[in-house]
C-alpha beads as a LAMMPS data file, in Angstrom:
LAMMPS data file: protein, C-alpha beads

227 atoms
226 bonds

1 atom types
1 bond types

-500.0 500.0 xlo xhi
-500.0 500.0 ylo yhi
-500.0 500.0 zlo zhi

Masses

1 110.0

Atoms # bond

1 1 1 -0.664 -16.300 26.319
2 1 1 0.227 -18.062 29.708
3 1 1 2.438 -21.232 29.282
4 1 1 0.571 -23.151 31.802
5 1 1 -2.634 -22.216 30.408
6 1 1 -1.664 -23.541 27.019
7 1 1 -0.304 -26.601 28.554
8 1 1 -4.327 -27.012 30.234
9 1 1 -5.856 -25.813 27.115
10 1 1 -3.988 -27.839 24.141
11 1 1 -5.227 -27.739 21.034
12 1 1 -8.593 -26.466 21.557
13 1 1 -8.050 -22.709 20.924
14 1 1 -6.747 -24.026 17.327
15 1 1 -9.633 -25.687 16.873
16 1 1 -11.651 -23.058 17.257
17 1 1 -10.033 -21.322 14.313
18 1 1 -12.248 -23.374 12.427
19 1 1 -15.763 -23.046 14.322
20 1 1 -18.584 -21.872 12.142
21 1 1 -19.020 -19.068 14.344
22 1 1 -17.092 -16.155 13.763
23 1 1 -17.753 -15.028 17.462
24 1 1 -15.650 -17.518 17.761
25 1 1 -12.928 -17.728 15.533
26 1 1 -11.973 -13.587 16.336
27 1 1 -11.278 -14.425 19.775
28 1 1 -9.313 -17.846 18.988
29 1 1 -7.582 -15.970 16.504
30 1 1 -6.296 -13.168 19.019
31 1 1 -5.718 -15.654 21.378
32 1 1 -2.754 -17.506 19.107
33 1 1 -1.721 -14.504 18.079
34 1 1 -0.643 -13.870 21.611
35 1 1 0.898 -16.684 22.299
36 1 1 3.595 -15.847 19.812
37 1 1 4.199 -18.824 18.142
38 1 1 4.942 -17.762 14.674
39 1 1 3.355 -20.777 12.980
40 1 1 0.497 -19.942 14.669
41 1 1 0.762 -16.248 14.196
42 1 1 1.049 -17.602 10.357
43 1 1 -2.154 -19.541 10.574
44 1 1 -4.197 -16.830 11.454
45 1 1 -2.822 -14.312 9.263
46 1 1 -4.247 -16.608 6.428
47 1 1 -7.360 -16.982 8.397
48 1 1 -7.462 -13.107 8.551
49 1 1 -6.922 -12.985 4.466
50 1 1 -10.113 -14.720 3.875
51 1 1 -12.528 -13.009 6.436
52 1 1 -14.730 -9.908 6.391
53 1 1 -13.719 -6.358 6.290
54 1 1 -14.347 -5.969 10.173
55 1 1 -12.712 -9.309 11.230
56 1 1 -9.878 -8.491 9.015
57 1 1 -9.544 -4.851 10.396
58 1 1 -9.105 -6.204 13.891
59 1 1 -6.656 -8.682 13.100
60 1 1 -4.357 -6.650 11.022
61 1 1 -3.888 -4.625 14.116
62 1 1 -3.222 -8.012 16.364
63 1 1 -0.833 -9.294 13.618
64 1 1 1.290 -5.650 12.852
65 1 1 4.495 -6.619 15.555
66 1 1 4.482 -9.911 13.369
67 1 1 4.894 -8.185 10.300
68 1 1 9.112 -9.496 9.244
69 1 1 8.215 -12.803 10.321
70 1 1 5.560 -13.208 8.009
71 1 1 7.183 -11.610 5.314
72 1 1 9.574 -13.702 5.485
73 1 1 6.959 -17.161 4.268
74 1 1 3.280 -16.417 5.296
75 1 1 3.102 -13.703 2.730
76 1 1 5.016 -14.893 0.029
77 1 1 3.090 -18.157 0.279
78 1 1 -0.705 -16.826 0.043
79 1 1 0.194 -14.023 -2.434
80 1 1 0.588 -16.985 -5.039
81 1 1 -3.462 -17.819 -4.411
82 1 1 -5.128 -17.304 -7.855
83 1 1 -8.114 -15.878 -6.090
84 1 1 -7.728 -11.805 -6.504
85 1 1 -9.914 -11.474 -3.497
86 1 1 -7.681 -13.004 -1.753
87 1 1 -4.513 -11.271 -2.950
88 1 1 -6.439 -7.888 -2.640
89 1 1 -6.914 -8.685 0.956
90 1 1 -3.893 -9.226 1.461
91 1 1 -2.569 -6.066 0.590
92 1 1 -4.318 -4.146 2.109
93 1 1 -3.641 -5.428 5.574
94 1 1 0.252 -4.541 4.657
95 1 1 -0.830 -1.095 3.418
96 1 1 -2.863 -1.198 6.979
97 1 1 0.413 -1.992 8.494
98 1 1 2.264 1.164 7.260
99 1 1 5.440 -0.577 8.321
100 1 1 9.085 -1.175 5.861
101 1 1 8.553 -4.882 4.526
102 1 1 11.759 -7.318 2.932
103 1 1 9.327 -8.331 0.507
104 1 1 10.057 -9.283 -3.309
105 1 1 8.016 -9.345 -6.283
106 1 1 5.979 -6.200 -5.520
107 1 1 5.905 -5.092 -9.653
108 1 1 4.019 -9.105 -10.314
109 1 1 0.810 -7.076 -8.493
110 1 1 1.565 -3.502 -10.054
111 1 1 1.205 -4.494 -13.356
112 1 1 -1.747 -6.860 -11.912
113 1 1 -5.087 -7.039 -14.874
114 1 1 -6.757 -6.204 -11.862
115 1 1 -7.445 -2.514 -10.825
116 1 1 -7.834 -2.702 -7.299
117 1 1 -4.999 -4.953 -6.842
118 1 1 -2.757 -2.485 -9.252
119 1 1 -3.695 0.440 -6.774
120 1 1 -3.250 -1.789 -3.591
121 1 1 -0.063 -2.592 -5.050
122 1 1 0.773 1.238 -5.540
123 1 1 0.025 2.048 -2.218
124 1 1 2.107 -0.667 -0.814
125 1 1 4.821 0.578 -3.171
126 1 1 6.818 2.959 -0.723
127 1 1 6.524 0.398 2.335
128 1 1 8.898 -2.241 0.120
129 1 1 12.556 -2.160 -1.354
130 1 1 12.542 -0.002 -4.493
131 1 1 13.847 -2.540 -7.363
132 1 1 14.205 -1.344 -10.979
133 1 1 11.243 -3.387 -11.484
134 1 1 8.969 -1.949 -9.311
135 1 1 10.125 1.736 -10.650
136 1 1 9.849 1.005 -13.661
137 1 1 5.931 -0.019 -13.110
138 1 1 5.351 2.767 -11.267
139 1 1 6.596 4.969 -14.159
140 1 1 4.102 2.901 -16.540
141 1 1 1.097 3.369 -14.272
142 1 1 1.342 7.118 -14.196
143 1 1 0.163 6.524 -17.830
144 1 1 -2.753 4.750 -17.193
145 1 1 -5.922 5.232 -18.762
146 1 1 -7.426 4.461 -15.584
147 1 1 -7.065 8.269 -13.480
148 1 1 -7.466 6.186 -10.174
149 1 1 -4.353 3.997 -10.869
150 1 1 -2.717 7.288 -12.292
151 1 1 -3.684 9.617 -9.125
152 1 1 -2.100 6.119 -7.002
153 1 1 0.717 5.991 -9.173
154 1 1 1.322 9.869 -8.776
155 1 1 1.129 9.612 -4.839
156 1 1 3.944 7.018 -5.037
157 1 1 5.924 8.716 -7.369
158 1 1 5.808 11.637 -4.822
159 1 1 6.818 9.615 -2.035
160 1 1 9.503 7.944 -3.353
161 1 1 11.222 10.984 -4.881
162 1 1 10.611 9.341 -8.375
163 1 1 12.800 12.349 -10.547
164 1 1 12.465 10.628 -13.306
165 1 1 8.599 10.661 -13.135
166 1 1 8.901 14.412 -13.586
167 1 1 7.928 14.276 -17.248
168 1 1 4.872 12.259 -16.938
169 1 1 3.648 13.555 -13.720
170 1 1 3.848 17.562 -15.487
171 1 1 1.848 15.743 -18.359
172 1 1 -0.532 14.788 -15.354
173 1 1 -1.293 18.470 -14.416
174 1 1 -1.779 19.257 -17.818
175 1 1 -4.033 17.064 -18.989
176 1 1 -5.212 14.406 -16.059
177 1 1 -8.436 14.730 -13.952
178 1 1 -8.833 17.644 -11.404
179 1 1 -7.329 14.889 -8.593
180 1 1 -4.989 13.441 -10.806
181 1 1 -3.738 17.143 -11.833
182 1 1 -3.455 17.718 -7.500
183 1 1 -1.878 15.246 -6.947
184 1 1 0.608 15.027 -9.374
185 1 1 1.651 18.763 -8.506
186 1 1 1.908 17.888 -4.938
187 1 1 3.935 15.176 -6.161
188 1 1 6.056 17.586 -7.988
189 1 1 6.167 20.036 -5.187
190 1 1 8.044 17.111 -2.602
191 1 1 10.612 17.151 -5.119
192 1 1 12.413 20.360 -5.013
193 1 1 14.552 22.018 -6.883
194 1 1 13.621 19.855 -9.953
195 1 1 9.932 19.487 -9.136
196 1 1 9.816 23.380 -8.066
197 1 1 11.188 24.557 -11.480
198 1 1 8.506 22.230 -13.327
199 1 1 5.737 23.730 -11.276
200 1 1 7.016 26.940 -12.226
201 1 1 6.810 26.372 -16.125
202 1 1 3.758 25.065 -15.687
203 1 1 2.445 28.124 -13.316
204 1 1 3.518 30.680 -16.420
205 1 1 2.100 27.630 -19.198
206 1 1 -0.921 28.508 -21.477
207 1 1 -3.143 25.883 -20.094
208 1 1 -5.260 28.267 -17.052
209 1 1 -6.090 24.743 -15.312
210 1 1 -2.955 23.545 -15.146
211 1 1 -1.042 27.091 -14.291
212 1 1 -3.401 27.339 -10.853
213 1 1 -2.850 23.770 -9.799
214 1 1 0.670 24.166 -10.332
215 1 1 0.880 27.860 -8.536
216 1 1 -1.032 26.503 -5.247
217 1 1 0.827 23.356 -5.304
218 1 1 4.360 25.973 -5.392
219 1 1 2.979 28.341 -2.569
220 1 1 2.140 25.803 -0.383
221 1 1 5.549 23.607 -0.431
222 1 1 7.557 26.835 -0.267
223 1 1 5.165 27.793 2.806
224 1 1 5.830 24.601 4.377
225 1 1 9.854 25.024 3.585
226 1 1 9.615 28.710 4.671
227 1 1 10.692 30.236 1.945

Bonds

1 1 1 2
2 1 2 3
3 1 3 4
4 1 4 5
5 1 5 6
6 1 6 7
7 1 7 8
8 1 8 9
9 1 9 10
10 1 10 11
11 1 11 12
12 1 12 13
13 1 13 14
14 1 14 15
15 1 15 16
16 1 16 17
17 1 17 18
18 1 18 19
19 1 19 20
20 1 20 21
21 1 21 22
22 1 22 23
23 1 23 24
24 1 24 25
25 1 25 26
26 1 26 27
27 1 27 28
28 1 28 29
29 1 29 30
30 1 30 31
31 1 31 32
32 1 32 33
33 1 33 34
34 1 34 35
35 1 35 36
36 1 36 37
37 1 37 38
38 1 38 39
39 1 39 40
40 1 40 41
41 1 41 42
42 1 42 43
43 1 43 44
44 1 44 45
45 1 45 46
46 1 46 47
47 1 47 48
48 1 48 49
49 1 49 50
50 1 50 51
51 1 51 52
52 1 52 53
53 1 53 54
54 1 54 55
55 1 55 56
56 1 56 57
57 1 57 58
58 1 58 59
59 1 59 60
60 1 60 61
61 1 61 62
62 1 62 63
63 1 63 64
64 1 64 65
65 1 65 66
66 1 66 67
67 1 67 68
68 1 68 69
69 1 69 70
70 1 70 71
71 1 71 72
72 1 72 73
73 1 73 74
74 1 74 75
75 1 75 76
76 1 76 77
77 1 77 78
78 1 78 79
79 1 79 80
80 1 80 81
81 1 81 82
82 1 82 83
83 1 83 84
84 1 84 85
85 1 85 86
86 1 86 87
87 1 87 88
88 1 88 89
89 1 89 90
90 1 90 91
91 1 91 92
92 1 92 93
93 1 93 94
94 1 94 95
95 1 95 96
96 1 96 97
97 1 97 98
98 1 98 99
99 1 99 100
100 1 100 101
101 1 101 102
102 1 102 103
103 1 103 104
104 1 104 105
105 1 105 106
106 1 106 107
107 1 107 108
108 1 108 109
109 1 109 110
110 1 110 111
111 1 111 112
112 1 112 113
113 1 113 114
114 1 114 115
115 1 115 116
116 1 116 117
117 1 117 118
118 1 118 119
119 1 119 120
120 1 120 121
121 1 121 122
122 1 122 123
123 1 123 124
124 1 124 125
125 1 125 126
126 1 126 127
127 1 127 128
128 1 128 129
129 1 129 130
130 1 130 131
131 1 131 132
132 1 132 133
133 1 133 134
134 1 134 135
135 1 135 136
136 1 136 137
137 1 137 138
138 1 138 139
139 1 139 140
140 1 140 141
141 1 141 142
142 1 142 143
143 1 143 144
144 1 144 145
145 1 145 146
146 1 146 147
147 1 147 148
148 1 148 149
149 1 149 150
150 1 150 151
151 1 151 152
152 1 152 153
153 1 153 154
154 1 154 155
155 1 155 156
156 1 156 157
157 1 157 158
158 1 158 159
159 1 159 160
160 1 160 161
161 1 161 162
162 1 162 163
163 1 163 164
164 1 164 165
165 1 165 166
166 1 166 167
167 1 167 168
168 1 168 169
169 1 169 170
170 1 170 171
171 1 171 172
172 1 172 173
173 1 173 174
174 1 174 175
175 1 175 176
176 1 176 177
177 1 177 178
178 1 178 179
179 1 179 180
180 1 180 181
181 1 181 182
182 1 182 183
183 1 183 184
184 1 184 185
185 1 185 186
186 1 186 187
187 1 187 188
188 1 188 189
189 1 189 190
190 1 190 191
191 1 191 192
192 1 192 193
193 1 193 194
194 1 194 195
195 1 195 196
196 1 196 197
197 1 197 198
198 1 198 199
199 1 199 200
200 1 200 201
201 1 201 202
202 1 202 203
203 1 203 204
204 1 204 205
205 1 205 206
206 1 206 207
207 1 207 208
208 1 208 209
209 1 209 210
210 1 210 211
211 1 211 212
212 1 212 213
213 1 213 214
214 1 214 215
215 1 215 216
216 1 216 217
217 1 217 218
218 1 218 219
219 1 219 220
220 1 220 221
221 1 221 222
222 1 222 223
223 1 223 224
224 1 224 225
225 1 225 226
226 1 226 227
């Protein structure tokens, strides 16, 4: 990261972004990403997207104060690959991130054929500019057959104050998976009065499953509201 030094050094640090040896390429890779130059910084996020878990993991961390500047091209740019590996990756190291992102086109990956990617996608969801688009995806995916993109969906829903996901996310405590049912209360429950009145109905409803998710989820957000 020391002028001089790169002066000495040169090129040879970016060449040894593409040594065999991963030994090698982590520490090159942390190396540019000090230096600060954002084409550089660039370069190694897309290194990053194609690595292992672990190498990825460590990066992600390196390449977080980066995070507006890549947004802004890097991003953009290797979310286009064809390779859902790739795109997968991707996501998660903005999930990793946890961090606001300007980034568009967030409801291409939420209505994704792929799973994983839909629930990366989800989780992302909150961390990017809420567009009718991407609303209205999350809306669809609290439908999903699939009760892991569902119980994803519902966790959005919930942290985005989604009221008009109140209809499907009551259908999720009726009918959904134990998880799905949670979640979708506690969903519910961040969204008082509206959500607090639904949890009600559903805490004096017929269905016995449904009535004791819905009563927990109810005593513990007016615990945590002290009421």
């Amino acid at each position: 990261a020391y002028e001089p030094c790169q002066r000495v050094v040169g090129d040879l640090v970016t060449r040894a972004l593409e040594d065999a040896d991963p030994e090698v390429r982590l520490p090159a890779a942390r190396a540019l990403v000090q230096s600060g130059n954002i084409a550089e910084v660039g370069r190694v996020f897309e290194l990053a997207a194609s690595q292992n878990l672990l190498i990825r993991i460590l990066l992600t961390e390196d390449l977080r104060r980066y995070a507006a500047e890549l947004s802004a091209n890097t991003i953009p740019a290797i979310l286009k690959s064809e390779d859902p590996k790739r795109v997968l990756a991707v996501l998660d190291m903005l999930v990793a991130w946890e961090r606001a992102l300007p980034l568009a086109g967030l409801n291409e990956f939420l209505d994704y054929h792929n799973r994983e990617i839909r629930i990366a996608a989800l989780r992302l969801a909150p961390f990017v500019p809420l567009t009718p688009e991407n609303r209205n995806a999350i809306l669809r995916e609290l439908t999903d057959s699939d009760s892991e993109v569902s119980t994803a969906a519902a966790l959005t829903a919930g942290r985005l104050r989604l009221q008009e996901a109140m209809p499907s996310l009551a259908r999720c405590v009726r009918t959904g998976t134990a998880e799905l049912a949670r979640m979708a209360a506690s969903a519910m429950a961040a969204m008082a009065p509206r959500g607090w009145e639904t949890l009600e109905d559903l805490a004096g409803g017929p269905n016995p499953a449904a009535a004791f998710i819905a009563s927990v989820a109810l005593e513990k957000a007016k615990r945590k509201a002290g009421v």
